[in-house]
C-alpha positions as CSV (number, residue, x, y, z in Angstrom):
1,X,0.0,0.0,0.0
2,X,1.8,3.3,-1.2
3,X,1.7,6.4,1.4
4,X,0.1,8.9,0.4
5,X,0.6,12.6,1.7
6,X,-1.1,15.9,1.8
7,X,-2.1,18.8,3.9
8,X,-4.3,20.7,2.9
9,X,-7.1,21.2,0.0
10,X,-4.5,21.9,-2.6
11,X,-2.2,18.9,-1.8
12,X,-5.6,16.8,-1.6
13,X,-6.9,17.7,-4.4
14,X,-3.6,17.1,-6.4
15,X,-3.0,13.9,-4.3
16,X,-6.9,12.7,-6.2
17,X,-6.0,13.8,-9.4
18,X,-3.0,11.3,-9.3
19,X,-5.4,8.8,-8.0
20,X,-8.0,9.2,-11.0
21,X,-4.6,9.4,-13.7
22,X,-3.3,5.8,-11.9
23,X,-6.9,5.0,-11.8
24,X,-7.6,5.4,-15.9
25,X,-3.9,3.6,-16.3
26,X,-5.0,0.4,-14.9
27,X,-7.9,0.6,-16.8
28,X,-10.5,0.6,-13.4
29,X,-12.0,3.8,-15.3
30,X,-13.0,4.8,-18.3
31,X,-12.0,8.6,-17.4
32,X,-12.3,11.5,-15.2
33,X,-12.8,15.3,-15.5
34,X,-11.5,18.1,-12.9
35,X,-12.9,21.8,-13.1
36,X,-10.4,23.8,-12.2
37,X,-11.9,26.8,-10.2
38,X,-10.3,29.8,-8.4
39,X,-10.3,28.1,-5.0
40,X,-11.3,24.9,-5.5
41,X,-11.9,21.3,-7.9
42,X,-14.6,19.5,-8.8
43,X,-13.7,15.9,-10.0
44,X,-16.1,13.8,-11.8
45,X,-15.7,10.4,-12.5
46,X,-18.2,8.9,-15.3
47,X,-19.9,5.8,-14.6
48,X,-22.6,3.9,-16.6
49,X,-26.1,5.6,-15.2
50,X,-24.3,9.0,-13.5
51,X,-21.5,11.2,-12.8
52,X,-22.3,13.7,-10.3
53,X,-19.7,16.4,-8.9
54,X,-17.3,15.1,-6.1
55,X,-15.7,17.3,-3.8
56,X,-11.8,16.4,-3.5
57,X,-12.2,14.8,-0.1
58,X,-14.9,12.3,-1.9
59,X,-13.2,11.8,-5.3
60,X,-10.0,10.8,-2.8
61,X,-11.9,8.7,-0.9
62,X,-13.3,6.9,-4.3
63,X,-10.3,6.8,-5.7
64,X,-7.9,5.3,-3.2
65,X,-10.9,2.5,-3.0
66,X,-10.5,1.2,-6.5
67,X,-6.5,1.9,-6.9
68,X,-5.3,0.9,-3.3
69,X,-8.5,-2.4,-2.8
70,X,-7.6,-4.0,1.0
């Protein structure tokens, strides 16, 4: 299980957006999308019925589940 490390929303929200990249590389999904807004990122990752905006702390959450399974 890799360490992951961050501090605040910034270093969160990058920390998820490597998550989603490692996430598309193995092929868990098909993609993901982050708006980029003044002071903050909404991630949305595409699934067969919806694809609703996650905040960084959910699309981290998501994310670590399907790259990092226990």
């Amino acid at each position: 299980m890799t360490e992951r490390h961050f501090h605040d929303e910034f270093t969160l929200a990058e920390t998820a957006e490597q998550l989603g990249y490692e996430a598309m590389k193995l092929g868990l999904i098909p993609s993901f999308v982050v708006r980029h807004f003044p002071d903050s990122r909404q991630f949305y990752i595409p699934n067969e019925t919806e694809s609703e905006p996650l905040t960084p702390e959910e699309a981290y959450l998501r994310l670590k589940r399907l790259v990092e399974p226990q």
